[in-house]
N, C-alpha and C positions, 0 to 999 in steps of 0.2 A: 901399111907400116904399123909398130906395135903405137904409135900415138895416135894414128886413126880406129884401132881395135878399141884404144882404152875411151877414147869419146864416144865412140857408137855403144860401149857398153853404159858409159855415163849417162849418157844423151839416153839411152833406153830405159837404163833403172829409173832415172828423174822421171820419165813418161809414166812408166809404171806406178810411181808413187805417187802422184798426183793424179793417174785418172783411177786407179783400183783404189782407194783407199776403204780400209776394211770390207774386204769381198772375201772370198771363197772361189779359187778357180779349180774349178774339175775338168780337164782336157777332155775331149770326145770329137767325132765325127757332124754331129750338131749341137749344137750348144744353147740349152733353154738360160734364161735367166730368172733370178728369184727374189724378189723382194720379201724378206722378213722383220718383224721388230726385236732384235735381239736383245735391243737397252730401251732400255724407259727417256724419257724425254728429258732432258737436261734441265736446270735450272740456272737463273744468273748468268744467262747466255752463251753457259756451255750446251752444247748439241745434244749430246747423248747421256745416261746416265746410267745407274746401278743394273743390273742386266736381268734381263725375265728369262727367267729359268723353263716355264713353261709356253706361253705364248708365241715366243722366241727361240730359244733352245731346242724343244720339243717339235716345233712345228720345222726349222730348218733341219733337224734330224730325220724327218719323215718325209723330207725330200729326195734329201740323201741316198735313204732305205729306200723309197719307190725309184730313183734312180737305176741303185744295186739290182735293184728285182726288176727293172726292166731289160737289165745291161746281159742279165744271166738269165732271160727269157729267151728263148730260139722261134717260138712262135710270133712277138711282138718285137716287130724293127731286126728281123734278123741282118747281123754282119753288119751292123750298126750303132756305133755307138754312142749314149746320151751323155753330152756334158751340160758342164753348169756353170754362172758367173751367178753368185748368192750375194748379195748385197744388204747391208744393216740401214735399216729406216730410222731407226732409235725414235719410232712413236711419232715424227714430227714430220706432217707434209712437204713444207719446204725444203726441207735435210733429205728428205725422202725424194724431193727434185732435184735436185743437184747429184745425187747418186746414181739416178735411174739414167741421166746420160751417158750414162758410160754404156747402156745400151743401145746407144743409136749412134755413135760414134763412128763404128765402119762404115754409116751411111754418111755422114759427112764428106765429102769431098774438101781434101784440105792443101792447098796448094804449095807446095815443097821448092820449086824453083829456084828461091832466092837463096836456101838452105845450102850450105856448101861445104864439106868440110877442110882442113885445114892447106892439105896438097889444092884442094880447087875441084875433089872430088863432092858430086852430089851422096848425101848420106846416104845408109839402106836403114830404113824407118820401118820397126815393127808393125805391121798393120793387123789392126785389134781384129778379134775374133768378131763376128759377125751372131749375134743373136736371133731366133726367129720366131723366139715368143717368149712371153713373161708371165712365172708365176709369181701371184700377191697380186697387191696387196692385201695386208692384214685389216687396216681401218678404212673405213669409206672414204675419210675423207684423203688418206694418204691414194687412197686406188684413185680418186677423182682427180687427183694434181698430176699422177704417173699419166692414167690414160690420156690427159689431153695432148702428151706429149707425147706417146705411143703408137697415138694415129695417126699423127703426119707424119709418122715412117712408118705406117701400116705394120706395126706388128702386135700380130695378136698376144689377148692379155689374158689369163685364168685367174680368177679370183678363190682363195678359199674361206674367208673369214668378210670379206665387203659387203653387207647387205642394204647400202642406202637406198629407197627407192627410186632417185632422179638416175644412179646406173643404170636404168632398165628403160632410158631415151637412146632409142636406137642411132638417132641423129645425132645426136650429142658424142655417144660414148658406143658407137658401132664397133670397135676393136677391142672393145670390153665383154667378158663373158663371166660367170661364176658359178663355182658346182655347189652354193647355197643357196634360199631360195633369198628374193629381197626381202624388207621389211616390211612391203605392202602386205607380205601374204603372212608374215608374222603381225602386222597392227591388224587384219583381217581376224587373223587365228585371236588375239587380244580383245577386241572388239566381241568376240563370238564367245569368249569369258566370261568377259564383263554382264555381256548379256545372260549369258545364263545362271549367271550369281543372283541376276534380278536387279541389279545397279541399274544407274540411270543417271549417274553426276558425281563425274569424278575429275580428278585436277590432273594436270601430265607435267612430267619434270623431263629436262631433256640437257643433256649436255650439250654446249654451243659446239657447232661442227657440223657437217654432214651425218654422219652418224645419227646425232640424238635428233639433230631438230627434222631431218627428213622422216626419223621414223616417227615423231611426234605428227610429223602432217599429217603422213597417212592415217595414222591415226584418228586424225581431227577429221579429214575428210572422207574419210571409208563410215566414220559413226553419225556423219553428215547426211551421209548418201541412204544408211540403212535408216537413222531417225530411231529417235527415241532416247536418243542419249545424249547429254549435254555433257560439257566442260564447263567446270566450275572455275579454273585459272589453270594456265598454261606457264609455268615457269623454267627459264631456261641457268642453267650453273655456265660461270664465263669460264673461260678458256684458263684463266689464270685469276684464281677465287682470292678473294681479301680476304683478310682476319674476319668473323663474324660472317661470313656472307653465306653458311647455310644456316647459322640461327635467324640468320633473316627468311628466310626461306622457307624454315618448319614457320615461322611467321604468320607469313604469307598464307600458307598454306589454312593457318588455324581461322582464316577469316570465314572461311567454308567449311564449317567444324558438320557440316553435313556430309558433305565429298570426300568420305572418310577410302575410297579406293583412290590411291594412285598412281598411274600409269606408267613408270618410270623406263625413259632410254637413256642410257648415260654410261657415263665407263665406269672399270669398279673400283677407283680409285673414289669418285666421286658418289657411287652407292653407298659406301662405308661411313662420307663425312656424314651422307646422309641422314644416317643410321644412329651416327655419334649424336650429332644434334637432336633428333629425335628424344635420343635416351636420356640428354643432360637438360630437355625441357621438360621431361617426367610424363615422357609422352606416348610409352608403350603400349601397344595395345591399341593407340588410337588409329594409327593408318595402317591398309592392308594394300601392300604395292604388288603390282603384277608386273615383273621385271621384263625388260625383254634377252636376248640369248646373249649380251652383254653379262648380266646378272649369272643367267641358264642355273646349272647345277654348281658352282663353286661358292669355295667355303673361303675362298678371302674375302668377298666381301662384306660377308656375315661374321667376320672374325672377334671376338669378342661382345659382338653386338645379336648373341642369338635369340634374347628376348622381345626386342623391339621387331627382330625379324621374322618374326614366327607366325604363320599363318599368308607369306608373302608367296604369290604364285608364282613363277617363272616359266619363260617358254625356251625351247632349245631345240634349234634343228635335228631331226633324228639322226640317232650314229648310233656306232659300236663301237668299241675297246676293239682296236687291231692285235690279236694276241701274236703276231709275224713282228710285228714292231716294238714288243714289249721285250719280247725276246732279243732284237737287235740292240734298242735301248740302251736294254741292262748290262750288255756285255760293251759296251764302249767301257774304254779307257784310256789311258792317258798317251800309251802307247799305240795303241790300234787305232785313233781317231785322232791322228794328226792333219788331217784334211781339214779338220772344225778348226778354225784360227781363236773360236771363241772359246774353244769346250774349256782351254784350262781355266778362263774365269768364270764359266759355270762350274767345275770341278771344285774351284773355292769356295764358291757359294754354297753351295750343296751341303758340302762338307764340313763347310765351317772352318777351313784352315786355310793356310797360308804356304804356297809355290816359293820354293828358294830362287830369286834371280840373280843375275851378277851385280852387284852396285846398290842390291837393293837390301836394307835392314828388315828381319822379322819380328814383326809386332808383336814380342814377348807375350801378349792377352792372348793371342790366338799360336793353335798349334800348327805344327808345321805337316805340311802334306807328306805321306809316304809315298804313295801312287796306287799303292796297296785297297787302297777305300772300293766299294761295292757298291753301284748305283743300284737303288730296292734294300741292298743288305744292311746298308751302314748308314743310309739319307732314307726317310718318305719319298715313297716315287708313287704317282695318279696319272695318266695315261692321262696329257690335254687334248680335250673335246675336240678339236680344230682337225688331229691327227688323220683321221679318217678324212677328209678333205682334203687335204693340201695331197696324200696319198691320191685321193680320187683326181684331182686336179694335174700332175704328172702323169699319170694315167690316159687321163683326157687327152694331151697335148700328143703323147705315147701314139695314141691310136688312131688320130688327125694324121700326123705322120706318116704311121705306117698304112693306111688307109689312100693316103697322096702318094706314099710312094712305090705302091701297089698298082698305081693307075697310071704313074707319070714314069717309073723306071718297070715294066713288068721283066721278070728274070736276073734283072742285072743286082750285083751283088754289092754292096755299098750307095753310096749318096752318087747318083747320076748326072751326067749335065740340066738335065731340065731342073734339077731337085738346087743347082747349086748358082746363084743361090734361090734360096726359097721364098717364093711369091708371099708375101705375104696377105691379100685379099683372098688368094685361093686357099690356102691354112686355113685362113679363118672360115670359110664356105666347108671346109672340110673338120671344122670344129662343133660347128654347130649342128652336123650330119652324125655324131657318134653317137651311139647307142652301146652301151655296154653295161658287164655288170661290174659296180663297184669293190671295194675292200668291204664293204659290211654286206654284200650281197644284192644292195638294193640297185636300181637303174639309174645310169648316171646319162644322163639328153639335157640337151637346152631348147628351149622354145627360140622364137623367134627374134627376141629381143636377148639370148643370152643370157636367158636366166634358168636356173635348175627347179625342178617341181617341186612346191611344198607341203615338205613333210617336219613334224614335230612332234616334240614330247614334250609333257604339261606336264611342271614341277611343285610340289609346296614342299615349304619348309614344314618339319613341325618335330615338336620337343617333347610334349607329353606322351605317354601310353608307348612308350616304342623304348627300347634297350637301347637302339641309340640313334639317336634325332637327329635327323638330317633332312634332304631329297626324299621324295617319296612320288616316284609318275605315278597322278590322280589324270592322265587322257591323251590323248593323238588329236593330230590335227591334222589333216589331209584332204582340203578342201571343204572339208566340215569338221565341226566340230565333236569330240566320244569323250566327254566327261564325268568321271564319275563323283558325283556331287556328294555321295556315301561315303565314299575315304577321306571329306575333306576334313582338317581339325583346324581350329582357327583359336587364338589365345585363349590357354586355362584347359587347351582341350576339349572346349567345345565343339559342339555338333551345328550350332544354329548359324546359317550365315549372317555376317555383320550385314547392316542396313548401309547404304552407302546413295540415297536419294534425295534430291534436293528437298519434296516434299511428302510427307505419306500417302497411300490414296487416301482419298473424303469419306468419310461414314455413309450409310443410305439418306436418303435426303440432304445432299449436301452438293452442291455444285462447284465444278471450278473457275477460279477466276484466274487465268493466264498472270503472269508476272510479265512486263515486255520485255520481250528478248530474249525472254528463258524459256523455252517451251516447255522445259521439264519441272519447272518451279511453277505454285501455284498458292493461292490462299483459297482454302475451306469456308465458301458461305453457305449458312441452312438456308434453307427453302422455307422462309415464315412466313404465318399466316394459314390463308389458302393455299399456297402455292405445292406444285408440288415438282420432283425431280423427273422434267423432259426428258434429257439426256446429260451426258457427262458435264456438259456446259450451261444446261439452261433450266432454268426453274418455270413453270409455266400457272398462270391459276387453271385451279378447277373449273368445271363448269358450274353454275349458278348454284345448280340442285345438288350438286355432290361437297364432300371434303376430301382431304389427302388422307391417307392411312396412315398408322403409328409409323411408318420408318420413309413416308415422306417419298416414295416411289410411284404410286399410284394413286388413283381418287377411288372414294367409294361414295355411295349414295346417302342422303345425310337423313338422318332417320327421321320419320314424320311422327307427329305428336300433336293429341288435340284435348282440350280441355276434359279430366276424366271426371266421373260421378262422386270417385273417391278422393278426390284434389281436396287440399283444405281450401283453397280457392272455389270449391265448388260446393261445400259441406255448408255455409253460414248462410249462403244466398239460397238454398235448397230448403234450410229449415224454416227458414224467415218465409221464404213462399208455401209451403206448407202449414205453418199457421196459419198465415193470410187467410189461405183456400180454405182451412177449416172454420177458421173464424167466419168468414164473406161467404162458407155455404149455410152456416150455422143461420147468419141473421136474413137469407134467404128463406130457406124453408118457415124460420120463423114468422116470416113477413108473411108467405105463403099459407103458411095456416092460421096467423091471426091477421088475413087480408081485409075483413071488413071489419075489424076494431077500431076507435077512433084515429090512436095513434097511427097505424098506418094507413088509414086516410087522408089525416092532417100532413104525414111526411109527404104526399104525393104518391100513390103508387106508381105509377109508369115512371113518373121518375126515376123513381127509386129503384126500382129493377134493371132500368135500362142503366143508371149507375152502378149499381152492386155488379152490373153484368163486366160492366168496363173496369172495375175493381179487381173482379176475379181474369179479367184476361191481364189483367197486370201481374196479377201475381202470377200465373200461369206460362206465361211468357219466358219467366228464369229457366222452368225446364226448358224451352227449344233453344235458350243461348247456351244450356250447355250439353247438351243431345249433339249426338255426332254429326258434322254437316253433312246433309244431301243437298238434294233437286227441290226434295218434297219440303227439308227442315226451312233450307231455307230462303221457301218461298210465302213459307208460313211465318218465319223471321221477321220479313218484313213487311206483311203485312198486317202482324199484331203488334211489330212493335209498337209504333204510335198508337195503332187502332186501340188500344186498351185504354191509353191515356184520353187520345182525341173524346172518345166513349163516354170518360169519368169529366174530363172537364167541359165538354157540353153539355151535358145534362147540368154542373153545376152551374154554367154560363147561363143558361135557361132559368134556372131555379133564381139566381142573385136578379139574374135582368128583370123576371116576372115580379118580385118584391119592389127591385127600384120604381120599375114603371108604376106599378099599382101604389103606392105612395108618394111617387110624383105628381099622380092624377088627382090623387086625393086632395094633393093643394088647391086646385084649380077646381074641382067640381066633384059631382059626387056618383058622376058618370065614369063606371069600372073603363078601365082602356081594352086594347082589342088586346083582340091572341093570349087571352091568360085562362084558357083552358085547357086542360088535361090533352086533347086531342093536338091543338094547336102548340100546347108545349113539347108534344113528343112529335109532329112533323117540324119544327123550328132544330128540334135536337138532331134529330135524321139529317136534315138540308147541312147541318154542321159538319157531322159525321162522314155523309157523303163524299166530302169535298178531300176530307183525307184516303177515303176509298177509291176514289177516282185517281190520284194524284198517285195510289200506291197501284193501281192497273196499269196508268201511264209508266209507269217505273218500269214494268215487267215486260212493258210492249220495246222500251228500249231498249232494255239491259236484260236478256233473259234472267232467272236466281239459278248461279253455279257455284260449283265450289273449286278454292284453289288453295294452293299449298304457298305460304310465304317462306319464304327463306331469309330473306332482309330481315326479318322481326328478331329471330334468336340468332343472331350470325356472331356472335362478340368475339376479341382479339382468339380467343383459344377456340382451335376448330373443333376439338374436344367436346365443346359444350353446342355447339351448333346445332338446330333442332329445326326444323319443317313443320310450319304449324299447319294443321289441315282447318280451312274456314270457310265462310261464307266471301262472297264475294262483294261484300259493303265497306266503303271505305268509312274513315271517316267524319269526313262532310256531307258524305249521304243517309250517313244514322244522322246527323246534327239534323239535316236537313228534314228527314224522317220525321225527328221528334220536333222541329220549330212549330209546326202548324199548333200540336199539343202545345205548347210554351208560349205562344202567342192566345191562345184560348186560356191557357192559365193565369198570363198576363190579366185579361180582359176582365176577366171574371175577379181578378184581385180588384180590380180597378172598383166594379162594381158591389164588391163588398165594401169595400171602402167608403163607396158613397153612402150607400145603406148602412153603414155600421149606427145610424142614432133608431132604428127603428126596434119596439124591445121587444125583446127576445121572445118572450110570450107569445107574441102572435105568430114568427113563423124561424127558419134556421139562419136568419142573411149573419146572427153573430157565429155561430157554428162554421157557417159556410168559412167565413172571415176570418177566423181564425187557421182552419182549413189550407185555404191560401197560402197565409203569411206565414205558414211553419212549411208549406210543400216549395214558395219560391225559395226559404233558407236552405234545403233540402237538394234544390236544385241548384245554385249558386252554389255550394259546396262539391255538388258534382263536376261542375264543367273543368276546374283547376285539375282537379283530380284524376279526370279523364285524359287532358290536351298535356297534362304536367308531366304523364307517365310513357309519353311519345317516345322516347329513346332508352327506354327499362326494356332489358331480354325480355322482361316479363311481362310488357306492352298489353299482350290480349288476356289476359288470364287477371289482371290486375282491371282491367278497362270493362271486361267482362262482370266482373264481382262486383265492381263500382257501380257498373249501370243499373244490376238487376237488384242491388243492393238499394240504389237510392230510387227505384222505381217502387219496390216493396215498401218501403219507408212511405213514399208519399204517399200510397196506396192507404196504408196501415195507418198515416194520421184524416183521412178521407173517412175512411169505413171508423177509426175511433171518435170522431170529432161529429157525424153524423148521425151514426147508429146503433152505436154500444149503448151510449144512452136510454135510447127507446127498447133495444134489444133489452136491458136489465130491467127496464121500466114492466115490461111488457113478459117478463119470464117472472121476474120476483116483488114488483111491485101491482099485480092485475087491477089491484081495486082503484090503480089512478088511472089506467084505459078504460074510462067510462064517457060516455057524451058526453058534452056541455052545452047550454040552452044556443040555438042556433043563432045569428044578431045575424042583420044585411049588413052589406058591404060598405053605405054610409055610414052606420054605427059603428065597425071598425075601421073606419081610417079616422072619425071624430074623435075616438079614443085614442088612437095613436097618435095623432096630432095633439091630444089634452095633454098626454103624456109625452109625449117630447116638450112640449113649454114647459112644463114642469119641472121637469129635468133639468130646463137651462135656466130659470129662475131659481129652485135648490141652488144647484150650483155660484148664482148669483147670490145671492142669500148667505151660501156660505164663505164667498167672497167677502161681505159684509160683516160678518166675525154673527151673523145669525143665525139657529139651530131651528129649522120646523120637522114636524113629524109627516115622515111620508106617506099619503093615504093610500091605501089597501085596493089593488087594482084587481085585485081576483075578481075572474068572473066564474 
């Protein structure tokens, strides 16, 4: 009846408008489905918004056209043909779910029974066309919501724009495939960048979603796995950004004003704010971002912002310009392209005008559409990137197809029973099996997870030196990387790449100390002192005998240095013993040729030689301390050292003892004491002597005399100055020890001048001697501070050295003046008083000296007494 026509048509449109809402139906033999974003994302809780003219528009157009060209191909899907149900994502996954049902709907089983219409008849219910595969999504994260829902009705999915890399979990999203490659192999291709820019710490910003923050992983973990490259911060832009929420972000960012690359995945809605903030915190030129194929070669989102962007890399699946498609393109119109539900509001856009509707007023500001307008002639028209894909991707599906139904209908002409309907596991087994050549010529396969092989072109931005600034491919990326690091320009038109590393390498001698946690951050410490640079990490000392070299990398040998001839340290002690020597041979030979005049008689001969002898080894001495050390020097070292002294103060030990005794004796009787003969004084001297020659044989039999090199003596903070002294092998407490036996005889003999000092001077030297003495202990007491004071001076031996042979000459020098100059002058320029004098015995002078020592102490007394006598004339 005509009122069951008019509710079955009712009842039909309502179905139709509620399940197609904004689609595209192209009638055909098979019917693919297409998920595109035609409109931008809504705001304030409308769904869809302003419409992409390119992303959208262009990319559902090139569906279309790959359609047409399959439909009027004879070779692919012959006597078959492709339809379509196109559907509007408007950017938004959830919106983008709610849609994509309308493709699994003939697999619903929906049960009608109760359905009746008005007579009591059951309806006849349209039954929706049947899809057997799906091309899109555009965004990852809208392809991740479609496929989960895709696979539990097994039908396959072509991707032309999804590159997250969690798609490429076979488990997960097995009905998922894409003729792009993922972003693994784009954060891969990124990574392999970064690297060869010489970076090593940079920040990564990611839009929240599938999209940014998968491809930010792989990134984090592809540069994880290769090493050497740290994350300085990971910053994500939310889904729905606040007022202020990328000045916080350039923020963020400037806390790592080293990390000056960053890694940026994001949409380019969200590059742009980027961009903006950048430029309104005066901050161009400071970060060099390496976009991913979000970014790729487009200029919106560099749109006003081309100076902050300048020197930013970008990466972009490799294509071509379909020149088949530009030609289609451009000849749509308003009329010939009434299939497109959307064109006429791309048509507005484009144009900038405004469609006459019924009911509806034209917005006086805007012109009114003729229809007349020219897509290319009368708008900017740019072939979007994507085109070459979504082409490739119908293509794919194309060839799966005819491929399946090659094998499953051979001969028969149309969609066969096996084909109807179409398996969908087997499609997809037969998806994954194509090999063909694509619209830009290249090979379009999937591996085994569904993903297409990566290939790319490496973009920068740049402004200076070019007619007009734009894109410029500076390399490919095809499982390695081909960059041409010579066409790079980077802000101002430079040549030099920015530094982008947490910390610089260290200078030569310089080590690193890890930062924790950072492996690519480090602080710079020199290698001081000794030390020198191991390796990248450790400082090591030299060995004992070397130093580090000027640039702290290696040691070198530390140069040996010994006391020279020409040292001013060696000039004052060399002349001082050279007078000595001349002096001490002077009043030798003197003595020698006037040996039997009184005066040297009266000195004692044997004494006296064997002293002058020990005088000139003193002096003589200064040369072997400062003679270059041997075996031979300095064995000779130590055995004059003391022996010269032991020598001189025996003999004087001898000479004071022989006065005390014999005037000792004198008190008591008039009987000479023993051993004060010439014979018996110079075996008394010998038996002295001995005892320091023995003690220096003992030495030798312990201690061979070698020589060694110190290093400790000149070693001070600056290695610079560090010297190797070449020496004898006597420390010293074994020189102390050397010279005590001397210093104990010198002692003794003071002692016994002392006691002897009342006897006068006339009859023998004991006041000479006495004096002798008591100017050579001052002499020596000034030594010892001088010697032990100068322990930690660089200049230790050279100072220790000067000292010693300094105050050995000295005591030498008041010995031989205090003894012998006297007589020497006496005896050169006075001869007429070296004459005998009448002989007296030995009780005659000790009576005298005894008359004359009470004398002495009575004067004395006397004068105490305020009494003045005259002193009688003791000449003999």
């Amino acid at each position: 009846s005509l009122k069951l026509k008019v509710l079955k048509k009712k009842s039909s449109h309502n179905f139709h408008q509620h399940s197609h809402p904004h689609s595209i139906k192209i009638p055909g033999d098979i019917t693919l489905g297409g998920l595109f974003p035609v409109h931008a994302r809504g705001h304030a809780g409308v769904p869809c918004g302003e419409i992409k003219k390119e992303k959208g528009i262009h990319r559902l157009e090139a569906m279309l056209y790959a359609l047409d060209q399959i439909n009027s191909d004879p070779e692919l899907l012959p006597n078959i043909t492709l339809g379509a149900r196109i559907l509007d994502t408007c950017s938004r996954d959830t919106y983008a779910l709610e849609q994509s049902l309308t493709f699994v709907q003939a697999l619903i089983q929906k049960d009608t029974s109760d359905i009746r219409c008005s007579n009591g008849e059951q309806p006849i219910i349209r039954k929706p066309e049947r899809v057997v595969g799906v091309i899109g999504a555009s965004g990852s994260s809208v392809s991740i919501m479609v496929a989960n829902v895709l696979r539990l009705f097994e039908i396959p999915q072509i991707s032309y724009a999804s590159t997250a890399p969690e798609l490429s979990d076979n488990n997960r999203y097995d009905f998922f495939s894409r003729v792009v490659p993922p972003d693994s192999y784009q954060a891969q291709a990124m990574v392999d960048i970064v690297k060869a820019l010489g970076w090593n710490y940079v920040s990564t910003l990611a839009s929240e979603g599938n999209y940014g923050e998968s491809g930010v992983d792989a990134f984090v973990q592809i540069s994880r796995e290769a090493g050497g490259l740290c994350i300085a911060q990971s910053l994500k832009i939310p889904r729905e950004p606040k007022l202020g929420e990328f000045d916080k972000i350039i923020k963020r960012l400037m806390e790592t004003p080293n990390a000056r690359g960053v890694i940026i995945f994001a949409h380019e809605d969200d590059i742009k704010q980027v961009l903006e903030a950048a430029s309104k915190s005066n901050l161009t030129g400071q970060f060099k971002f390496v976009g991913s194929d979000s970014w790729g070669a487009k200029s919106s989102p560099i749109l006003d912002q081309e100076e902050v962007a300048e020197g930013a890399v970008t990466i972009l699946p490799k294509r071509a310009s379909i020149e088949g498609f530009d030609q289609y393109f451009t000849t749509r119109s308003l009329e010939n392209n009434r299939r497109n539900i959307w064109f006429a509001e791309f048509w507005e856009d484009d144009f900038r005008c405004k469609l006459t509707r019924p009911g509806i007023k034209i917005d006086p500001e805007k012109k009114k559409c003729t229809g007349e307008e020219r897509i290319s002639r009368d708008s900017h028209y740019e072939q979007e990137g994507k085109v070459q894909f979504v082409i490739d991707a119908v293509y794919a599906m194309a060839h799966a197809l005819h491929n399946m139904h090659q094998d499953l209908c051979p001969g028969a002409t149309g969609v066969c029973d096996k084909m109807d309907p179409v398996e969908g596991r087997l499609l997809l087994s037969y998806i994954h099996s194509v090999n063909f050549n694509g619209s830009a010529g290249t090979a379009v396969l999937f591996n085994e997870n569904g993903d297409a092989p990566g290939r790319y072109d490496i973009f920068q931005y740049q402004m200076t030196n070019t007619t007009n600034p734009g894109y410029r491919v500076i390399g490919q990326w095809t499982n390695n990387l081909r960059l041409n690091v010579e066409e790079m320009q980077w802000t101002g038109g430079s040549r030099q790449i920015p530094d982008s590393v947490c910390s610089f390498p260290c200078r030569s001698g310089e080590r690193k100390k890890m930062v924790k946690g950072v492996p690519c951050c480090w602080h710079c410490e020199l290698c001081d002192g000794y030390q020198f640079q191991a390796d990248e990490f450790n400082c090591e000392m030299c060995p004992f005998d070397m130093r580090p070299t000027l640039n702290r990398t290696a040691c070198r040998p530390t140069p040996i240095i010994k006391l020279e001839w020409h040292s001013p340290w060696a000039v004052i002690p060399l002349f001082l013993a050279i007078l000595g020597i001349l002096a001490t041979l002077s009043v030798i030979i003197t003595f020698i040729r006037f040996n039997d005049t009184p005066i040297v008689r009266a000195a004692g001969r044997e004494l006296s030689y064997v002293l002058l002898t020990g005088i000139f080894l003193i002096y003589f001495i200064t040369f072997l301390m400062i003679a270059e050390p041997g075996t031979v020097v300095c064995a000779f070292r130590r055995l004059l050292l003391g022996l010269g002294m032991c020598i001189t103060y025996s003999a004087m030990l001898t000479k004071t003892n022989r006065i005390y005794r014999i005037f000792e004796q004198g008190k008591k009787s008039v009987t000479p004491p023993k051993f004060i003969s010439p014979t018996s004084q110079l075996m008394i001297t010998f038996i002295l002597i001995s005892v320091q020659v023995v003690g220096v044989f003992i030495w030798f039999g312990v201690m061979p005399p070698h020589t060694i090199v110190d290093y400790e003596e000149q070693r001070p903070p600056n290695p610079e100055l560090a010297r190797g002294i070449l020496k004898c092998d006597i420390a010293d407490l074994s020189l102390i020890c050397c010279l005590s036996y001397s210093i104990v005889l010198m002692v003794t003999c003071t002692v016994y001048a002392v006691k002897s000092r009342g006897v006068p001077e006339t009859f023998n030297e004991a006041k000479p001697i006495g004096f002798t003495m008591y100017t050579t202990c001052i002499v020596w007491l000034a030594f010892v501070p001088i010697f032990f004071g100068t322990a930690q001076s660089t200049e230790k031996m050279f100072i220790q050295t000067t000292t010693l042979t300094v105050s050995m000459s000295l005591s030498a020098s008041v010995s031989l003046g205090m003894l012998y100059i006297p007589k020497f002058y006496v005896i050169i320029f006075h001869p007429e008083q070296n004459v005998q004098k009448r002989k007296r015995s030995f009780k005659a002078v000790v009576q005298a000296a005894t008359m004359s020592s009470r004398l002495s102490q009575k004067s004395i007394s006397d004068k105490q007494n305020g009494e003045t006598k005259i002193e009688p004339d003791r000449t003999q």
